[in-house]
N, C-alpha and C positions, 0 to 999 in steps of 0.2 A: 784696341791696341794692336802695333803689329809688329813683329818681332823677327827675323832671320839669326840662323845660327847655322854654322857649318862643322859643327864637333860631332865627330863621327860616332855611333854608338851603333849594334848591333839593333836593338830595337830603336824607333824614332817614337816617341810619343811624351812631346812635350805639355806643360800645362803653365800661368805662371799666377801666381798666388800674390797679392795686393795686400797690400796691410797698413793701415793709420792708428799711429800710437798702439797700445796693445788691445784695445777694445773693439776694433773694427778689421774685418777681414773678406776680401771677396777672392773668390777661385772661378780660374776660367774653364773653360771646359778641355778635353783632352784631345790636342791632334796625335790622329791614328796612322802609324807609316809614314810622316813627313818629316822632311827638312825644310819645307815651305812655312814658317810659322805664322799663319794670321790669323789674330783674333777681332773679332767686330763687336766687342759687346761693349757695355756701359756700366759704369760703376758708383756711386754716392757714396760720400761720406764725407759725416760731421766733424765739422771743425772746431777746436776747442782753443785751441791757441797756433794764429796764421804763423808766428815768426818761431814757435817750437815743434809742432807736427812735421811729421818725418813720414812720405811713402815710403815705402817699402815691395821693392819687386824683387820676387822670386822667383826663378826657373828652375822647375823639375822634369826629370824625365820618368813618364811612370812605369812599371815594372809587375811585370804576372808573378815573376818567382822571388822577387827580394825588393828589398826595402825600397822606395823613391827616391835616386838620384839627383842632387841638387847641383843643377849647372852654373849656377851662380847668382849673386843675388845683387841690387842696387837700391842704396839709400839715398833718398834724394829729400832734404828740405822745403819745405812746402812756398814756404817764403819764395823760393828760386823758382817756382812756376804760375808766380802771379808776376805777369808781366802784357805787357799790353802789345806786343808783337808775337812774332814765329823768332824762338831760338835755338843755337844749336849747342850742346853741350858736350862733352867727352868725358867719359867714365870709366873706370878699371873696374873690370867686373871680379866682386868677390867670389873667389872660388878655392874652395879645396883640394882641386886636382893637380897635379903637380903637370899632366902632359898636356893642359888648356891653359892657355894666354890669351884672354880674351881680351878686346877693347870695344865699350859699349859705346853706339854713338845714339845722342838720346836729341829726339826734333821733340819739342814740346808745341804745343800752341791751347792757351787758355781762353776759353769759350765766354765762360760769366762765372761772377760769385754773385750766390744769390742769398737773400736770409729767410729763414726757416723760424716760427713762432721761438724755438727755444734758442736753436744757433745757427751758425752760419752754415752752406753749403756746398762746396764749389763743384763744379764741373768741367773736367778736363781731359782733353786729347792728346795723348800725346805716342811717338811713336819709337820705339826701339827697335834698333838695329845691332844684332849680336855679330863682331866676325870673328874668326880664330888667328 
């Protein structure tokens, strides 16, 4: 996953947290000093129902003296990324902060579903771009 943000915070140390239905959750690891956000990692998770599972992306900023900063977060239907091409999508990035306006531009491109003895699994790329 790759992600750019330009919201200015005194420390930069983004992270952004994954989540399918409330049962599955994967964390990426934490960039240090950057506004460069790119993550290279790979994620799994089972599918229980294609046309109701919902990702869920999170961006935090994490913090030595107080609590993790949430930059904003994007729910996106699972259904909407099974598609047999490269798509582009636009998202308002959920946020709390009254002095960020974000808008998220989200490229998906879906690799394979594959099935798994119990369920299904898919596997997907896809690439976020945060601007302010």
């Amino acid at each position: 996953m790759m992600c750019k943000t330009f919201i200015i915070y005194l420390n930069h140390n983004p992270y952004c947290i994954i989540e399918m239905n409330q049962y599955q959750r994967q964390t990426t690891h934490v960039l240090c000093d950057t506004l460069d956000l790119q993550w290279n990692v790979s994620f799994r998770f089972f599918i229980f129902d294609i046309n109701k599972d919902i990702i869920i992306c999170s961006i935090y900023n994490r913090s030595k003296y107080t609590k993790d900063c949430l930059l904003g977060s994007i729910k996106i239907p699972l259904r909407l990324l099974i598609r047999q091409q490269d798509s582009v999508s636009i998202y308002s990035l959920g946020t709390n902060h009254i002095y960020e306006m974000s808008i998220v531009n989200l490229t998906m491109r879906t690799f394979y579903l594959e099935h798994s003895s119990n369920n299904s699994q898919i596997s997907i790329k896809y690439i976020i771009h945060l601007n302010e």
